[in-house]
C-alpha positions as CSV (number, residue, x, y, z in Angstrom):
1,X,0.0,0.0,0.0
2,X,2.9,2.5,1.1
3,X,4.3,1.7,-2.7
4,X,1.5,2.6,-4.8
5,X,1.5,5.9,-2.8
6,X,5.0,6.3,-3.2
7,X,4.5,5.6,-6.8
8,X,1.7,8.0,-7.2
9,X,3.4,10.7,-5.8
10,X,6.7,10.1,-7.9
11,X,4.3,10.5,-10.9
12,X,2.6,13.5,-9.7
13,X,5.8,15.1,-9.5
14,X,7.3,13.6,-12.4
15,X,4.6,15.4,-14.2
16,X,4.4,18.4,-12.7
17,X,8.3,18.4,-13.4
18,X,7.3,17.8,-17.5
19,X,5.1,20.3,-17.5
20,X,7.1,23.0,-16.2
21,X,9.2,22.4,-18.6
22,X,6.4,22.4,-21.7
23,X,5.5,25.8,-20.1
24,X,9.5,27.3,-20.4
25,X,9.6,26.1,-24.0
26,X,6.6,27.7,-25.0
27,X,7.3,30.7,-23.6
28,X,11.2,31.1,-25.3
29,X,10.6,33.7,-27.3
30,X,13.5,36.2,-27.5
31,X,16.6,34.3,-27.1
32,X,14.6,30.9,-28.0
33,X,14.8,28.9,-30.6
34,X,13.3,28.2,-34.1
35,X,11.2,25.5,-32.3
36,X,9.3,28.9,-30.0
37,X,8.6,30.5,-33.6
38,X,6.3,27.3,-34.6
39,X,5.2,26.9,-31.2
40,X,4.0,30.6,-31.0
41,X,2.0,29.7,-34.7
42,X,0.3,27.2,-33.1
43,X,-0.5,29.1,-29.7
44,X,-2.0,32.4,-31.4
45,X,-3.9,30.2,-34.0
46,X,-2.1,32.2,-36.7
47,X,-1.9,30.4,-40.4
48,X,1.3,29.5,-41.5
49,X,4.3,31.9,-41.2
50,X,5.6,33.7,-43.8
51,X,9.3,33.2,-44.1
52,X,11.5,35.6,-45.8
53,X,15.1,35.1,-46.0
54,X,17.3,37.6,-45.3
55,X,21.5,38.8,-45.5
56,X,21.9,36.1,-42.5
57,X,19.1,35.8,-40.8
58,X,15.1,34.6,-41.2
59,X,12.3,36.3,-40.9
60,X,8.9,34.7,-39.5
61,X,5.5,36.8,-39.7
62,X,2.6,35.8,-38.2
63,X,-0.5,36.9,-38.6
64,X,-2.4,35.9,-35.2
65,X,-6.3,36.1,-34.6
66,X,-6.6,39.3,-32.7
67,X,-5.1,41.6,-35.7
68,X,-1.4,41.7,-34.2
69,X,1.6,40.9,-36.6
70,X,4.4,39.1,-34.8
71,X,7.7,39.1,-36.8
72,X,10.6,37.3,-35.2
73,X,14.0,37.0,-36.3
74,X,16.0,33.6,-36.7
75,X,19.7,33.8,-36.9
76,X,21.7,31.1,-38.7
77,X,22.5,29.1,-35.5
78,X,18.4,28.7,-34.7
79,X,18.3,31.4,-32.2
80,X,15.6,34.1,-32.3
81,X,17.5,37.5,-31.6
82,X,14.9,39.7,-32.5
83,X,11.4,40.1,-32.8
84,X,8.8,42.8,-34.2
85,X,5.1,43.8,-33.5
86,X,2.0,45.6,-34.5
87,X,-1.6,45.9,-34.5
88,X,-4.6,46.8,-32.8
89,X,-4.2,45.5,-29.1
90,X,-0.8,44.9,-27.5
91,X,0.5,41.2,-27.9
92,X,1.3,38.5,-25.3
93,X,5.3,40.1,-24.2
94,X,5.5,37.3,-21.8
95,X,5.3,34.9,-24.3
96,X,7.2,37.2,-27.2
97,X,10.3,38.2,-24.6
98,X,10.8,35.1,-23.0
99,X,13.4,35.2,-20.2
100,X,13.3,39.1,-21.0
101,X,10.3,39.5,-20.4
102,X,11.1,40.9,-16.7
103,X,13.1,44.0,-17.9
104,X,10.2,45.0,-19.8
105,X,8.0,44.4,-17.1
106,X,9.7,46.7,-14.5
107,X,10.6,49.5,-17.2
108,X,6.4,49.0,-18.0
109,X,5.9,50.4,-14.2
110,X,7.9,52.9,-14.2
111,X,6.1,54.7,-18.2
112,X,3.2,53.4,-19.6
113,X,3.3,55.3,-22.6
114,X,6.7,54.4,-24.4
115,X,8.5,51.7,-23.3
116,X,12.5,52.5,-24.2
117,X,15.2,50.1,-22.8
118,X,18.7,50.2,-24.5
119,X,21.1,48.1,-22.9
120,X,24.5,45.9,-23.9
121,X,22.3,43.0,-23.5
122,X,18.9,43.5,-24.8
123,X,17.0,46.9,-26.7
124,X,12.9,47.6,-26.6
125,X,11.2,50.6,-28.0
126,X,7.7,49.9,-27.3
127,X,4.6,52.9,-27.6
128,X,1.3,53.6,-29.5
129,X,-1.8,53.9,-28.7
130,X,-5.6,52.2,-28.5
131,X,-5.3,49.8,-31.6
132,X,-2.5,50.8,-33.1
133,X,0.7,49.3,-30.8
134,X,3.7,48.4,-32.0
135,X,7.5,47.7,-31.2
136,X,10.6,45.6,-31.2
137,X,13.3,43.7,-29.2
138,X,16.4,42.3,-30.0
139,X,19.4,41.0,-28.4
140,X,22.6,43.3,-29.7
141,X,24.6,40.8,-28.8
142,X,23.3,38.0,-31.5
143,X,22.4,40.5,-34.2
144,X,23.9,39.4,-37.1
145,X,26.4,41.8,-38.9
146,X,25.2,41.7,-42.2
147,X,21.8,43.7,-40.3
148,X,21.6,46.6,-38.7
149,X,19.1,47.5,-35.3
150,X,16.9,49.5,-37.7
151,X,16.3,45.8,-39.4
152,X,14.4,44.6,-37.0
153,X,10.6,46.2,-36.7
């Protein structure tokens, strides 16, 4: 009896372990991989994404439900270093910043209007106004040299 709890309880975490995981992947966004572009297609219920090759890099637009356009930015080695936005209502930045999301969050409390961080590490201009937002983020760091920030929108 004490080993089917036991048992039980290893799976319960087990899963729970799994799908904390699932959850991270999802949300990799900025800094993720090629695998977060196809897994944020089939989170916003977009169609398929457009892909446009560019001097080193790809470009994925997605056209999701609620009007936004999500463009995000594949460098050769798989790794998403920047991403783009507009439309009508703001989009999901959790889910489109990944582990950045936090910076955006605290420079969010401090202006709600324009959202401006410029950093070594990561850049966001972020403003507009009832349905019509729009923005980017990119990771200096990973842009490729054959684009420049003004690339990425």
């Amino acid at each position: 009896m004490v080993a089917r709890h036991q048992c039980a309880a290893l799976r319960r975490r087990a899963l729970a372990a799994i799908s904390l995981l699932l959850c991270a992947a999802a949300h990799a966004g900025l800094g993720g991989s090629l695998d977060s572009v196809y897994a944020d297609q089939q989170a916003s219920g977009a169609g398929s994404a457009l892909k446009t090759n560019l001097a080193g890099a790809t470009q994925y637009t997605l056209q999701q439900a609620n009007g936004v356009t999500i463009r995000q930015y594949v460098g050769a080695n798989g790794t998403v270093f920047g991403v783009g936005w507009s439309g009508p209502v703001l989009p999901d930045f959790k889910r489109l910043l990944g582990a950045h999301f936090a910076a955006y969050d605290q420079a969010q409390h401090q202006n709600t209007r324009h959202i401006s961080i410029q950093s070594a590490d990561l850049v966001v201009e972020a403003g507009g106004m009832m349905r019509s937002f729009s923005g980017h983020a990119l990771l200096p760091g990973l842009l490729p040299p054959t684009l420049s920030r003004l690339d990425i929108r």
